[in-house]
N, C-alpha and C positions, 0 to 999 in steps of 0.2 A: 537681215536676219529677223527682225523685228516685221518688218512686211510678212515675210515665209509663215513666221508664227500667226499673225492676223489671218492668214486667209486657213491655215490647220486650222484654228478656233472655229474660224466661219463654219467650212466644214464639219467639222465635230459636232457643230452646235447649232444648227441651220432655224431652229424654231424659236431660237430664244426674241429674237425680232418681233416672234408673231403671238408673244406670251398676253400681252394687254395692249390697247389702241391707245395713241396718242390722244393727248387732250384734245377736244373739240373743241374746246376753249369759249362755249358757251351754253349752258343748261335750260332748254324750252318748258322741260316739265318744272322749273321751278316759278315759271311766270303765270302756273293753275293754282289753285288751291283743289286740294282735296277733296270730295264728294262722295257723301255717303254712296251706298248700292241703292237705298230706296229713294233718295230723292233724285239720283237720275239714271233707273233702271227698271226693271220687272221683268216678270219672269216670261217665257215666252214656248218653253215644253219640257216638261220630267220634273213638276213641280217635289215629286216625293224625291227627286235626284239632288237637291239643294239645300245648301244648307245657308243660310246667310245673318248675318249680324250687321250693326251700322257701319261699320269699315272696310269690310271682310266679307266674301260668298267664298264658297265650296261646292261643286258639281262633280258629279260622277257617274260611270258607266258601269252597267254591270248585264248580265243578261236579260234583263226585261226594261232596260231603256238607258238613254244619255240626257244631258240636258242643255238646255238653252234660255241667254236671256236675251233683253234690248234692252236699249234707251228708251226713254219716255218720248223723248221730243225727235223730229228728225231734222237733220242741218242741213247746209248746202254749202257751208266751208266748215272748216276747225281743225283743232287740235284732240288729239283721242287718246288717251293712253291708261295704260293696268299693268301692277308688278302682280306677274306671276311667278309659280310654283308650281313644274312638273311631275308627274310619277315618277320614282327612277324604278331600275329592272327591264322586265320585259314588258313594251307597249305596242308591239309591232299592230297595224290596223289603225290603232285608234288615233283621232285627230283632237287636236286642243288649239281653239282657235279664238282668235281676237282679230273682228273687223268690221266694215263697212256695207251698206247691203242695200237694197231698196228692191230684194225679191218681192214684199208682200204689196206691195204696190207697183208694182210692172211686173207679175209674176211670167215666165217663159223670155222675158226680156228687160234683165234689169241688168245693174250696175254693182259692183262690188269690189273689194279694197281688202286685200286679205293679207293678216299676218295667222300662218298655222302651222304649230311644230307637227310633225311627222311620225308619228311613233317609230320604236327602235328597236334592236331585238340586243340581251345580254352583250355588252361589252361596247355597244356603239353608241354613236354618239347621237343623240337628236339630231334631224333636219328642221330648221328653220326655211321655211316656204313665205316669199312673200307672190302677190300675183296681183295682177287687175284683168279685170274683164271688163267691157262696155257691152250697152243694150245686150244681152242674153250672149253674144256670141264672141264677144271680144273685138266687134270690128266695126260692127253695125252696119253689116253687109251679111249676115248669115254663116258666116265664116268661123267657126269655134277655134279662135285663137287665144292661149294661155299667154300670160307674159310672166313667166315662172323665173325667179332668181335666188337660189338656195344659198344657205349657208350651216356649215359647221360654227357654232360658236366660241367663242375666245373662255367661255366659260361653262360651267355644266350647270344648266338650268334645273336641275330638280334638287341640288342645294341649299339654294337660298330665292329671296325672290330676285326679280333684275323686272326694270322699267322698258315696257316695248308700248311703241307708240306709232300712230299715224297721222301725219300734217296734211293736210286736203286744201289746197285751195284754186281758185281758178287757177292758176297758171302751174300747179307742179305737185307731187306729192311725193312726200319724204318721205322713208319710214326708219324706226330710231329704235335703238337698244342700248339703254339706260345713257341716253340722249346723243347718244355718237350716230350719226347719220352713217346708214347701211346700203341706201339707195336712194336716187333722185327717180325720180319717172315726170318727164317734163310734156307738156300739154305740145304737142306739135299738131294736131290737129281737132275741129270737134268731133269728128268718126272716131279717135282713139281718146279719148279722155270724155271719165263720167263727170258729167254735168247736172245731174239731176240730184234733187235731194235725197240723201241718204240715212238711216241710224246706225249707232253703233250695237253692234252684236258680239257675245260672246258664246262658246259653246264648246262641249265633246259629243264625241259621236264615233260609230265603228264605222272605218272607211277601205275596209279588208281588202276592197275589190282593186286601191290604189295606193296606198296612205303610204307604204313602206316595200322600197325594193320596185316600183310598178306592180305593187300586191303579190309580191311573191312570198313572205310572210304577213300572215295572216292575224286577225285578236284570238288569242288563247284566253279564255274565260276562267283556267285557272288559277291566273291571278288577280281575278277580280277582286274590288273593285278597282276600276283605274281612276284617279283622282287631280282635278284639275283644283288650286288657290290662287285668288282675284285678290288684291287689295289694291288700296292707295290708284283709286279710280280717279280719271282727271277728263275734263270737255270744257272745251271753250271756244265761241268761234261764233258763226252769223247760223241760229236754226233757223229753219225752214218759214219761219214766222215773222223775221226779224227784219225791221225795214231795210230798203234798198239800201241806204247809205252807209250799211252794216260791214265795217271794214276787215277782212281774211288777217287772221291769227298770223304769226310768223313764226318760222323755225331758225330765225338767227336775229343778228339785233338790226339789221336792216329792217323797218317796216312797208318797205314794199316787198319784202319776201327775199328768197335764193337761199343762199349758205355763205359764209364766210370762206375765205383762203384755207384758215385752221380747221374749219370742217371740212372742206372737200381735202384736205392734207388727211384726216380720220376717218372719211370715209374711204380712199383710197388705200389704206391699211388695211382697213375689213375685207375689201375685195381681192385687195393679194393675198392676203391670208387665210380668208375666211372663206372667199366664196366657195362652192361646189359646183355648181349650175347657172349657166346666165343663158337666158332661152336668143340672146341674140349675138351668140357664137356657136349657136348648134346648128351644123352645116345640116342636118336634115330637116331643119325645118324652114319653110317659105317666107321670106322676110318682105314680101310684094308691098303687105298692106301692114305693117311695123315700123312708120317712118322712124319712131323712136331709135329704131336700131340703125339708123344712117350714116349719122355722124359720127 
């Protein structure tokens, strides 16, 4: 009887599982200290789009622009992260983005590390988009391959703020939400992992043509403006400058890198529950040149 009753519950109650992630049972962002926006950012397009104080920026889009910052310095490994705060309502189009880049120095063929939520239309939820591209195409063979792995989040981002983060190092990149590991991306070859120095960028912008639905909803400009909040900025790691013997950040307490058992136990929660899209169970796309998606 007592079984029969466990599995009604189950059934009646099948999300209650997927309400919050297990402990990771170890915190990365707690091993940065904090960083102003100006001593390791600037502004980078829609200066009049910005609003920024020592802790804290604010960006936003409206009809005559969005905006954009960077880092100062560009790395070649580390740790990266920003608690934001989304618009809520209607954001369909518009993208709000925290990541990794090095268009303005290999422009048509560069590298990039992207966390960007999705905008939404009334009642839906944010898509969180993570992605990497190499050399301009994803493959560095010419080949424009996305490595798109979405998620619905365990919480609503335009509430409060929550910690997303990116861990870059040679051998793997994490990416983290309020430090619970969301996804591993492991270096299996140099063709698919960026190697080259990057900076950290932030940004909104109108992405009408993809952002939401494969752009079937579109930015309505009547609810301008849309509004992106940055705080509690974090970077640590080897910049681009920094001698050879400059040893990669780590996202567990292992220092030669990976994740612990209780992390990849927290990350595997997020992906039962959370994911939406993992471009390496989409039977239409070509997995030739994705060793990643092998094993």
């Amino acid at each position: 009887m007592a079984l029969l009753l466990s599995i009604i519950l189950i059934l009646l109650f099948p999300s209650t599982n997927a309400d919050w992630p297990p402990s990771p049972g170890y915190w990365p962002s707690s091993k940065f200290r904090p960083i102003t926006f100006y001593n390791g950012f600037t502004n980078l397009w829609g200066p009049n789009h910005q609003s920024a104080d020592q802790n804290s920026l604010t960006i936003w889009l409206d009809t005559t622009s969005g905006s954009g910052f960077k880092s100062v310095r560009p790395f070649r490994s580390g740790y990266f992260g920003a608690s934001m705060k989304l618009q809520p309502g209607y954001t369909a189009g518009v993208i709000t983005a925290f990541y990794l880049s090095n268009n303005e120095a290999h422009p048509g063929f560069h590298d990039e590390v992207d966390i960007e939520f999705l905008g939404t239309t009334f009642g839906k939820p944010y898509t969180l988009q993570t992605n990497v591209y190499v050399r301009g195409s994803g493959d560095g063979h010419g080949n424009i391959i996305g490595r798109e792995i979405k998620f619905h989040l365990w919480f609503d981002p335009t509430q409060d703020f929550h910690h997303y983060a990116i861990l870059w190092t040679p051998k793997e990149i994490i990416f983290l939400v309020d430090d619970v590991p969301i996804r591993r991306y492991p270096r299996k070859s140099d063709a698919t992992f960026p190697l080259r120095p990057m900076w950290v960028y932030g940004s909104i912008w109108d992405a009408s043509s993809w952002a939401t639905e494969d752009g079937k909803y579109k930015a309505d400009y009547r609810y301008q403006p849309f509004v992106a909040k940055y705080t509690n900025f974090k970077e640590g790691g080897c910049s681009a400058y920094a001698p050879a013997w400059c040893r990669p950040v780590s996202a567990s307490p292992f220092r030669s890198g990976g994740l612990t058992v209780q992390q990849y136990r927290a990350m595997r929660w997020v992906q039962r529950y959370h994911m939406v899209y993992d471009y390496c169970r989409d039977p239409k796309r070509n997995h030739a040149l994705t060793p990643e998606c092998w094993s």
